[in-house]
N, C-alpha and C positions, 0 to 999 in steps of 0.2 A: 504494500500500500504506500502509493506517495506522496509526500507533505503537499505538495506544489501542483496535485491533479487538480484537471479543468475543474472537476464535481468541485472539491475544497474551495477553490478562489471564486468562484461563483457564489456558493457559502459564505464567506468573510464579504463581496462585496454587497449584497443581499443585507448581511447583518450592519455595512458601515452605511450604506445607504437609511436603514432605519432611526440607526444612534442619528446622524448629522443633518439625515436628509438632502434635496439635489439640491438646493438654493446655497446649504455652506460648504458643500462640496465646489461648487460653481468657485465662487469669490476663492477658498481655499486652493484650488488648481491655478487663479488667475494671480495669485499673491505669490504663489509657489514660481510661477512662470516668470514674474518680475525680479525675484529674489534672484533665481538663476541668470538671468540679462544681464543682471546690474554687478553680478560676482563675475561672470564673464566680460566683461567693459571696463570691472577693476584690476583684472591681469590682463589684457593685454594694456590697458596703459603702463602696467608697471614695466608688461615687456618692455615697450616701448622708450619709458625711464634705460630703460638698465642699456640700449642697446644706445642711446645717444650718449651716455653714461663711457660706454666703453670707447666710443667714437674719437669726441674728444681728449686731448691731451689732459696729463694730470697739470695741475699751475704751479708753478715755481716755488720753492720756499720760498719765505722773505729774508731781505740781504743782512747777515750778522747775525742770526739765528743757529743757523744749523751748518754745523762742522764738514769739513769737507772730507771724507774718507782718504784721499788719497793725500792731502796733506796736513795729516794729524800732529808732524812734528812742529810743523811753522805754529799752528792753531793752539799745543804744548808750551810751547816758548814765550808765548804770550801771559800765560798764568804768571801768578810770582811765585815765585820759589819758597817751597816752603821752609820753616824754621822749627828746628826741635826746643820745644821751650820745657822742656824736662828738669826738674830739680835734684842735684843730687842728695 
């Protein structure tokens, strides 16, 4: 016997059809139908987001901020030197 035969879901719609009735069946299919649109229109704009996202270059640090990798010793040289203030 299977959960999912015709005879069953003919049963269950019979039985929702009574609890809700076709009027909030109706509105309920058309509010269901909007929800799905509106979730569908909110990914692809995100696509959308993400793919001009990638498009564009990233923008430059700002000047004196952030350290240059390859010349870490000039950038070094700059600090002051430290002092051992240690007491004997």
């Amino acid at each position: 016997m299977d959960l999912f035969s015709p005879r069953h879901l003919l049963i269950i719609l019979v039985v929702v059809l009574l609890v809700f009735g076709t009027k909030k069946l109706r509105t309920i299919g058309s509010d269901l139908g909007a929800a799905v649109r509106g979730f569908k229109k909110s990914m692809n704009e995100g696509d959308q987001e993400q793919q001009a996202a990638s498009q564009s270059p990233p923008p430059p640090p700002p000047a004196g901020i952030a350290r240059d990798a390859e010349f870490h010793e000039a950038a070094d040289a700059k600090e002051a030197p430290r002092q051992d203030n240690r007491r004997a």
